[in-house]
ROSE-4610 file (N, C-alpha, C; in Angstrom, 1 decimal, always signed):
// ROSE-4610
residu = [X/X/X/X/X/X/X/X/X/X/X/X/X/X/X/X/X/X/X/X/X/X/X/X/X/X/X/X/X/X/X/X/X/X/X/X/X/X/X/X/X/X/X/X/X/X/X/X/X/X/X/X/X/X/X/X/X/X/X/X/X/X/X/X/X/X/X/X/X/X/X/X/X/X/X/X/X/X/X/X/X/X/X/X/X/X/X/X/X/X/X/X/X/X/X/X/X/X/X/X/X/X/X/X/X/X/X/X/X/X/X/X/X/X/X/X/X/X/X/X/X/X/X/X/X/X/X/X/X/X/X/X/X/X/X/X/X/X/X/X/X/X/X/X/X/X/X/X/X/X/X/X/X/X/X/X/X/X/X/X/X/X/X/X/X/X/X/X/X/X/X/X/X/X/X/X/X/X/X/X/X/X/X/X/X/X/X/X/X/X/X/X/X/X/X/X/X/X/X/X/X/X/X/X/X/X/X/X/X/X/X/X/X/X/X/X/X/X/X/X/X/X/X/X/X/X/X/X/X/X/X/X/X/X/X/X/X/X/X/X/X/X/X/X/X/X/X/X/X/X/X/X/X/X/X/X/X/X/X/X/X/X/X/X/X/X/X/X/X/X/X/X/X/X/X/X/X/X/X/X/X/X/X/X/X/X/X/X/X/X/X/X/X/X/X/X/X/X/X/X/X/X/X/X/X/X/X/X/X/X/X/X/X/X/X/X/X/X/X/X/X/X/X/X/X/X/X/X/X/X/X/X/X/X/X/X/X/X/X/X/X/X/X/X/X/X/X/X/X/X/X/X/X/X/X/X/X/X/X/X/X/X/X/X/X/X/X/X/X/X/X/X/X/X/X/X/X/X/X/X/X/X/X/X/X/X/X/X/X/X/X/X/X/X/X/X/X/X/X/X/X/X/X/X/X/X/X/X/X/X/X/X/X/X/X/X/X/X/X/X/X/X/X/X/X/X/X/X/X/X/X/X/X/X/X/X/X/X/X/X/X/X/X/X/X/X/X/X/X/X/X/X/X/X/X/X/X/X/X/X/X/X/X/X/X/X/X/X/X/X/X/X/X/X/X/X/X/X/X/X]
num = [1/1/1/2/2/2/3/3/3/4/4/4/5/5/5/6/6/6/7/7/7/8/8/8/9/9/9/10/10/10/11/11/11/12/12/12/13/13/13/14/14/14/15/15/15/16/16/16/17/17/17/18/18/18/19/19/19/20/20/20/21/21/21/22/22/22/23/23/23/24/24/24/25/25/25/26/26/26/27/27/27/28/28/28/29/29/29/30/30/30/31/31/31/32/32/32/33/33/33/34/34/34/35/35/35/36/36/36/37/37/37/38/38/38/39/39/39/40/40/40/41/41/41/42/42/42/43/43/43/44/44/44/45/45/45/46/46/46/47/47/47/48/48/48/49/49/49/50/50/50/51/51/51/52/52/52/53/53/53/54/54/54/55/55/55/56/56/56/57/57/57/58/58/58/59/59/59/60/60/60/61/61/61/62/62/62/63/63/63/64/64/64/65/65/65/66/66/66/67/67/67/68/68/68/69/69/69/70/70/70/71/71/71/72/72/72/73/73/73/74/74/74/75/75/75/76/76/76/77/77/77/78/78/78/79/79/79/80/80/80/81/81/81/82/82/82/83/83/83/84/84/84/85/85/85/86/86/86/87/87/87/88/88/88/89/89/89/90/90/90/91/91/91/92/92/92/93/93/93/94/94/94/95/95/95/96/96/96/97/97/97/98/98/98/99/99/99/100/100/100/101/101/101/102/102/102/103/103/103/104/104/104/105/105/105/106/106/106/107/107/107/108/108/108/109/109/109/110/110/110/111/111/111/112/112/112/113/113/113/114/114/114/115/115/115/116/116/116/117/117/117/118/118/118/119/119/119/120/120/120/121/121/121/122/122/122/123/123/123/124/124/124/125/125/125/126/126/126/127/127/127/128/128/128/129/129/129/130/130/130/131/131/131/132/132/132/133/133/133/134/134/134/135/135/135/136/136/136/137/137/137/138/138/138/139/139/139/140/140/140/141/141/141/142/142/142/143/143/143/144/144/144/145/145/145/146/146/146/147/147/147/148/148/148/149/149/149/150/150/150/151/151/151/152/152/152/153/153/153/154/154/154/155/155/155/156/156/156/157/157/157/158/158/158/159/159/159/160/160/160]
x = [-6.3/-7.1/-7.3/-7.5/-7.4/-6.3/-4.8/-4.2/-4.4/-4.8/-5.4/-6.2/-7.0/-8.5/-8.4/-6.8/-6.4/-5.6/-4.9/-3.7/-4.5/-6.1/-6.3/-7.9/-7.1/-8.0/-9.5/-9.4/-10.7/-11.7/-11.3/-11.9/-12.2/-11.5/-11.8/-11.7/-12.0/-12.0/-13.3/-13.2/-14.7/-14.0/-14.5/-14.0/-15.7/-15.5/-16.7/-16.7/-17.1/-17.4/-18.9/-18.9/-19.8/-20.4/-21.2/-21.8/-21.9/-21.4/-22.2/-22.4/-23.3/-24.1/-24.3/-23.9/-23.6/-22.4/-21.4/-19.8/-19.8/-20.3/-19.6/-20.4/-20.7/-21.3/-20.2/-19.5/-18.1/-17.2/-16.5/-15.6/-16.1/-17.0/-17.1/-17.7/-17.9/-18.6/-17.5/-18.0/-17.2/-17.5/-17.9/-18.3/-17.4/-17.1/-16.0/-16.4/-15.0/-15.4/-16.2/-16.3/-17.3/-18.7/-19.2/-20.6/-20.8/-19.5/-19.3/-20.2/-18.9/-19.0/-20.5/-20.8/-22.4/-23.6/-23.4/-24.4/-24.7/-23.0/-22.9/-23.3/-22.5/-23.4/-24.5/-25.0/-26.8/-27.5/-26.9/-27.7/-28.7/-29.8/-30.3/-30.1/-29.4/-28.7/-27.4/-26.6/-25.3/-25.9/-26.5/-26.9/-27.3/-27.5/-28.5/-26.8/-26.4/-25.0/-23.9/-23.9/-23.3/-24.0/-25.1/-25.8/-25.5/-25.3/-25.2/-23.7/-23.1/-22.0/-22.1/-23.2/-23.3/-22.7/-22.8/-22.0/-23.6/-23.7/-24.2/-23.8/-24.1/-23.6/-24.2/-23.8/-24.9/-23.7/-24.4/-23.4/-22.6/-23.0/-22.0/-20.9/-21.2/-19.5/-18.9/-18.9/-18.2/-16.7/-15.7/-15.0/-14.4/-14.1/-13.5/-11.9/-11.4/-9.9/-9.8/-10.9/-10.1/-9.5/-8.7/-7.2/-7.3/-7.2/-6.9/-5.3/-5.0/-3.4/-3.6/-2.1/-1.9/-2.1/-2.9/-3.2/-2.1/-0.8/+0.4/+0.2/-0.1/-0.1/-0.6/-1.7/-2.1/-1.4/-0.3/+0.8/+1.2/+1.5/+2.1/+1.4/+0.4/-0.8/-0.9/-1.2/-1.5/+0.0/+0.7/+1.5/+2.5/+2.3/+2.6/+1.3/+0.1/-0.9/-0.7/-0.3/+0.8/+1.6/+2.6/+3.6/+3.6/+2.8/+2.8/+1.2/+0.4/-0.4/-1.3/-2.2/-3.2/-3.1/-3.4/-3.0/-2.7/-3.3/-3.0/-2.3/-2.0/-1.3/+0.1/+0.9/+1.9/+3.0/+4.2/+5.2/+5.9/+6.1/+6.2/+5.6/+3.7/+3.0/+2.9/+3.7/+3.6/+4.5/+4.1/+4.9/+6.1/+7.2/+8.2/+8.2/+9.3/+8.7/+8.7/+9.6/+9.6/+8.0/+7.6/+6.4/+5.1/+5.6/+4.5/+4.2/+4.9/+5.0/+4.7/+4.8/+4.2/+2.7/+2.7/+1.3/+0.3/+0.7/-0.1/-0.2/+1.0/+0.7/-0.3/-0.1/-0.7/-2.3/-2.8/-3.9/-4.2/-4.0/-3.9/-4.6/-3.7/-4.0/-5.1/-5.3/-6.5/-8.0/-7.7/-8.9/-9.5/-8.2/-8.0/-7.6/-8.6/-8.4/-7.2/-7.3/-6.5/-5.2/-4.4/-3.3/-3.7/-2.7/-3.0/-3.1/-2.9/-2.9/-4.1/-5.2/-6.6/-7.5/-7.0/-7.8/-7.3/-8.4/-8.4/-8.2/-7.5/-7.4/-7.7/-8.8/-8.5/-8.9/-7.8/-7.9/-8.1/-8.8/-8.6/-8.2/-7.7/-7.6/-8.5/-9.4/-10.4/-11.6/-12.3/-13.4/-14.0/-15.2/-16.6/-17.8/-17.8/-18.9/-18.8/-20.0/-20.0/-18.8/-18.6/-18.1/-16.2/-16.1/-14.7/-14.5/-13.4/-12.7/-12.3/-11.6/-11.2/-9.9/-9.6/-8.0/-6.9/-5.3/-4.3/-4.3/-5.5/-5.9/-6.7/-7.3/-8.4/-8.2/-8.5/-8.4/-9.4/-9.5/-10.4/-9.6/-10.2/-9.5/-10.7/-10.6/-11.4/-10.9/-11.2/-10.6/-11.6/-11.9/-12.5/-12.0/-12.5/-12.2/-12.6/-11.3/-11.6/-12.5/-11.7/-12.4/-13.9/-14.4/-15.4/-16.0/-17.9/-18.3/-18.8/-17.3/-17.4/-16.2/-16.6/-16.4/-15.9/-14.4/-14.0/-14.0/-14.4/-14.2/-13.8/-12.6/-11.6/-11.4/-12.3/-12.1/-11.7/-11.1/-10.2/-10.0/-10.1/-10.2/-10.0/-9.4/-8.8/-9.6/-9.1/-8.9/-7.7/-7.0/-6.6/-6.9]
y = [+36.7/+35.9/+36.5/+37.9/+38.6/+38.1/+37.7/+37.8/+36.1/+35.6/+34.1/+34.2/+34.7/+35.1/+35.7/+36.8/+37.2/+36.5/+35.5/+34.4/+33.3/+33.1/+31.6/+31.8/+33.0/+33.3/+33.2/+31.0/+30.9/+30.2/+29.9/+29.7/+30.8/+30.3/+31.3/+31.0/+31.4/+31.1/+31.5/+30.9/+31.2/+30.2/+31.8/+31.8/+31.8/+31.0/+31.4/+30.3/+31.3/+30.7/+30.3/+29.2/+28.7/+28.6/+29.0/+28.6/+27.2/+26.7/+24.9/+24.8/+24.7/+24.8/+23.2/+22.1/+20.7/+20.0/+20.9/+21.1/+19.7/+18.9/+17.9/+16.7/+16.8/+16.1/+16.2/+17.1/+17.3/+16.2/+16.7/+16.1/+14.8/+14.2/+12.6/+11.7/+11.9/+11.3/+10.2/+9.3/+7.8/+7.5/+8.3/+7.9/+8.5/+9.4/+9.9/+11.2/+11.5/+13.0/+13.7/+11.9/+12.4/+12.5/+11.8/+12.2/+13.3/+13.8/+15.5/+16.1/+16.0/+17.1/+17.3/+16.1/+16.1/+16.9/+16.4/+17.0/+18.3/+18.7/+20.7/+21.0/+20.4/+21.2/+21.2/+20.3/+19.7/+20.6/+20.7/+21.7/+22.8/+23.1/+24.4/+25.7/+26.3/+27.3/+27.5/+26.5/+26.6/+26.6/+25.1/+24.7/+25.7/+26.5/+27.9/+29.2/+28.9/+29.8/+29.5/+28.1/+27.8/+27.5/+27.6/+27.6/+29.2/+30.0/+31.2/+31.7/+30.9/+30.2/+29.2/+28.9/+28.0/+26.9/+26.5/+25.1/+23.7/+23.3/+22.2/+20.7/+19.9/+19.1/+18.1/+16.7/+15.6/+14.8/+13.5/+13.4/+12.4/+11.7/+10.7/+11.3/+12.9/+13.4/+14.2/+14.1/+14.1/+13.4/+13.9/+12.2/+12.2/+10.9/+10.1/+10.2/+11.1/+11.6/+12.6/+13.0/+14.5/+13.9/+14.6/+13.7/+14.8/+15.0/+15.2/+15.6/+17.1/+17.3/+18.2/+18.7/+19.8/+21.4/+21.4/+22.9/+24.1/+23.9/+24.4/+24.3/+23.3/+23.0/+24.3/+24.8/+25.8/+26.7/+27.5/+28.4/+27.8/+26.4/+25.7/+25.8/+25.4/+25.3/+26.6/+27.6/+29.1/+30.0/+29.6/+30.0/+29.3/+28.0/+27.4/+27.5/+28.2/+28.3/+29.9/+30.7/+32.0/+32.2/+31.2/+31.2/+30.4/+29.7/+28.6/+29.4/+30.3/+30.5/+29.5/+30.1/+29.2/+28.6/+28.4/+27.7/+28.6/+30.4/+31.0/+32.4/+32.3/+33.2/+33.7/+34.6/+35.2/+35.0/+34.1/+33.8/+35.2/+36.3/+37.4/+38.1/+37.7/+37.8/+37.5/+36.8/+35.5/+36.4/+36.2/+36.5/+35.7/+35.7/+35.3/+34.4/+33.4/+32.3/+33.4/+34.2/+35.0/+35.9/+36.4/+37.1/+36.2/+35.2/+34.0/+33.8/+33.3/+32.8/+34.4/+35.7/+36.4/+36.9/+36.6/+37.0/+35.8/+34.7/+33.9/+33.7/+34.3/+34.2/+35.6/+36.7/+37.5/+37.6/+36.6/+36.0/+35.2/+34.3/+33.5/+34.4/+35.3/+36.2/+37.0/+37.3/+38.2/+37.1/+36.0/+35.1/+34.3/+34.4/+33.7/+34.2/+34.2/+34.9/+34.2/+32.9/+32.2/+32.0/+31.1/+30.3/+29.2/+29.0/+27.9/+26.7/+26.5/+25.2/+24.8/+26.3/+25.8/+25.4/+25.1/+24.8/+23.2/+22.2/+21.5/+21.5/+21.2/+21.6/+19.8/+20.0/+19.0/+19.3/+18.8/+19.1/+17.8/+18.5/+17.3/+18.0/+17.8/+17.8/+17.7/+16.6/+16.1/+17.0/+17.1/+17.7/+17.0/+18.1/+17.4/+18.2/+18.8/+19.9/+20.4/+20.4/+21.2/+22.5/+23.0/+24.4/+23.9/+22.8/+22.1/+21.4/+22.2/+21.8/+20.5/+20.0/+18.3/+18.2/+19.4/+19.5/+19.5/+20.1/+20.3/+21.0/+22.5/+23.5/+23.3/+22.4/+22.3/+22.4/+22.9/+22.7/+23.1/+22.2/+22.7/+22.5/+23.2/+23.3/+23.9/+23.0/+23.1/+23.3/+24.1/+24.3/+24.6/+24.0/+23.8/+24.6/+25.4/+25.9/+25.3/+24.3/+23.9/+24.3/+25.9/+26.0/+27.1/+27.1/+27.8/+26.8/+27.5/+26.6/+27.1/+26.8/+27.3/+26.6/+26.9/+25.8/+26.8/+27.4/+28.0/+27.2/+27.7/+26.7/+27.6/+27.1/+27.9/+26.8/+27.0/+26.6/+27.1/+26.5/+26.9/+26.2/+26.7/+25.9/+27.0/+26.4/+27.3/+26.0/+26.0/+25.5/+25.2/+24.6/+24.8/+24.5]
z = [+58.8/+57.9/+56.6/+57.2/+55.4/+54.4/+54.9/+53.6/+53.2/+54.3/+53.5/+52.4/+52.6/+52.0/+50.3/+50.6/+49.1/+48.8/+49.4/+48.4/+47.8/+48.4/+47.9/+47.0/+45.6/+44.6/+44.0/+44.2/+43.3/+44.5/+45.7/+47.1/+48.3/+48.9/+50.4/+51.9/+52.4/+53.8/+55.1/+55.5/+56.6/+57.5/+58.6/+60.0/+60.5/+61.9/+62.4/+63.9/+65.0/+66.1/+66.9/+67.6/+68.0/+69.3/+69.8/+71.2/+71.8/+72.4/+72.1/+73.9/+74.1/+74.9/+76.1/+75.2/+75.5/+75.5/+76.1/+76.3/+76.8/+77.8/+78.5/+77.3/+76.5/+75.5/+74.5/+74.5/+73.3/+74.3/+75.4/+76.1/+76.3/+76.9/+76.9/+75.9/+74.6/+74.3/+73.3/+73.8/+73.1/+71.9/+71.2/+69.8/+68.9/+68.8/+67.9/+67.8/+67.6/+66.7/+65.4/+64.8/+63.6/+63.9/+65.1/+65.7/+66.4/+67.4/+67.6/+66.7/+65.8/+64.6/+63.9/+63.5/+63.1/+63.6/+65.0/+66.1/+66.6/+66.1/+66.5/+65.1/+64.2/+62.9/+62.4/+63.1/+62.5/+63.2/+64.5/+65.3/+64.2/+64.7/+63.9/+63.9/+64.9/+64.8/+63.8/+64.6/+64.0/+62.3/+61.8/+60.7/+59.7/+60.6/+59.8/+59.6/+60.2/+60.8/+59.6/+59.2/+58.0/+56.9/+56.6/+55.7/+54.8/+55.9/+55.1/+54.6/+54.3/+53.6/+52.2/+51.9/+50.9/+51.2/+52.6/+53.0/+52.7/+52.1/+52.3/+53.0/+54.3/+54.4/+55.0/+54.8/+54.8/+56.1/+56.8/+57.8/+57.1/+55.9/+55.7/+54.7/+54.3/+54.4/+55.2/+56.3/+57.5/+57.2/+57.4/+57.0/+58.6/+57.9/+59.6/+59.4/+59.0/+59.2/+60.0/+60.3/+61.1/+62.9/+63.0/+64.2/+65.0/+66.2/+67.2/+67.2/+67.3/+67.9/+68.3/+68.9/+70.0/+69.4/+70.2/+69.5/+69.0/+69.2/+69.0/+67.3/+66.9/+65.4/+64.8/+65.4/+65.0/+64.0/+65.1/+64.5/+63.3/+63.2/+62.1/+61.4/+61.3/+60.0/+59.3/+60.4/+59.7/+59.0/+59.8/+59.1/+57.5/+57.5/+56.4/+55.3/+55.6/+54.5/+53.8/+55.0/+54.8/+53.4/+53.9/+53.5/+52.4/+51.9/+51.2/+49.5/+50.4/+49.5/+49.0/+47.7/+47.5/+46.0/+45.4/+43.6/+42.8/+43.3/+41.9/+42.2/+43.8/+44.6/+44.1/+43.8/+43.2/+44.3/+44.2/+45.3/+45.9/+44.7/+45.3/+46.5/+46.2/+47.5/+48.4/+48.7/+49.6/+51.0/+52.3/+53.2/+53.5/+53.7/+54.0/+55.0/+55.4/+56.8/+58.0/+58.2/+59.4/+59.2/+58.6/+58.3/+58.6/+58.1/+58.0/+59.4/+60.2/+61.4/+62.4/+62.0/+62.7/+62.5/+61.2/+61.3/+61.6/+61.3/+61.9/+63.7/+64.0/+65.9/+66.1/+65.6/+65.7/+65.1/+64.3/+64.1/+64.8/+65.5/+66.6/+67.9/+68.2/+69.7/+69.4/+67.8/+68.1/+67.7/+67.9/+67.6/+68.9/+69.5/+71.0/+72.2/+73.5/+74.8/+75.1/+75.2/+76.2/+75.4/+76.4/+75.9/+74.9/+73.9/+72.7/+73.5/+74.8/+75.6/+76.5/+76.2/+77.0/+75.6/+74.5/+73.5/+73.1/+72.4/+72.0/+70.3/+69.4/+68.1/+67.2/+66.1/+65.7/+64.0/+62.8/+61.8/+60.5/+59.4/+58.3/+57.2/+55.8/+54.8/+53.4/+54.5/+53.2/+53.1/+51.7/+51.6/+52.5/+52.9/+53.6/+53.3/+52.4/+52.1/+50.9/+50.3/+48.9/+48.9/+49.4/+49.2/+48.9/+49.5/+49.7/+48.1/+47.6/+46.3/+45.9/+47.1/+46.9/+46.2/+46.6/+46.1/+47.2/+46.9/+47.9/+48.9/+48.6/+49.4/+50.3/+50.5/+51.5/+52.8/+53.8/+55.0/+56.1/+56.9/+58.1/+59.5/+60.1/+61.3/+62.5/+63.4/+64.5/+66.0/+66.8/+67.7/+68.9/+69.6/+71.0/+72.0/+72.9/+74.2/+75.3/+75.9/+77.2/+78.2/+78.5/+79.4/+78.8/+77.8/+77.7/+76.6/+76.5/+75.5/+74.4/+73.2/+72.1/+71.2/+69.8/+69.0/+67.8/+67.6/+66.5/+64.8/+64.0/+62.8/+61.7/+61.2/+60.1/+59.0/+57.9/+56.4/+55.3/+54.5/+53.5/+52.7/+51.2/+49.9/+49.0/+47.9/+46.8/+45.6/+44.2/+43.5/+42.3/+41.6/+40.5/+39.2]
């Protein structure tokens, strides 16, 4: 995550994991993921947990794009933000695809006990928070552990 953190100059990145304590409230609830999402972040702990990030966030920008895929995407995502850099990142800097794709698996294992297949992964593009640029760099990514109750959350925003 460090070399994310130095490719994407005028943003950044925050990593951070969550307790969530009302796991079968994540898994069945028929309302959507954007009321999930609300409910863990509203929480007062968590709320206080991202607050000290300068995240401000209200629930009606939540957006209702974030999708549901296979947590395999993972590797893809991290290594194409790798490899791809942030708006003001130097291509010379940049890891190569083979580099890319290892250091994002090896970021991966050291973020993750399990296999990428006991996790639930779900991602958006769009801002949803003051801290989010509203640009090409944005990204969040959320990743659920089946079998445990906890709730990884990896944001990322640059500017140009």
């Amino acid at each position: 995550m460090e070399q994310i953190q130095n490719s994407y100059l005028n943003g950044g990145v925050i990593l951070e994991r969550f307790e969530i304590k009302n796991f079968e409230y994540i898994n069945r609830n028929p309302k959507g993921w954007n009321e999930v999402l609300w409910t863990i972040i509203s929480h007062k702990s968590i709320y206080k947990q991202i607050a000290n990030h300068n995240l401000e966030i209200k629930a009606q920008q939540v957006p209702s794009d974030f999708k549901s895929v296979s947590s395999f995407e993972l590797l893809s995502h991290i290594s194409g933000i790798l490899n791809h850099g942030g708006a003001y990142s130097k291509i010379e800097d940049r890891p190569n695809d083979k580099e890319s794709v290892d250091l994002a698996w090896k970021s991966i294992k050291d973020l993750f006990t399990d296999e990428l297949s006991s996790y639930n992964l779900y991602k958006t593009y769009s801002p949803w928070s003051n801290w989010h640029f509203g640009v090409a760099w944005d990204y969040s990514l959320f990743m659920f552990g089946k079998g445990h109750k906890e709730l990884t959350m990896l944001l990322i925003t640059d500017t140009d």
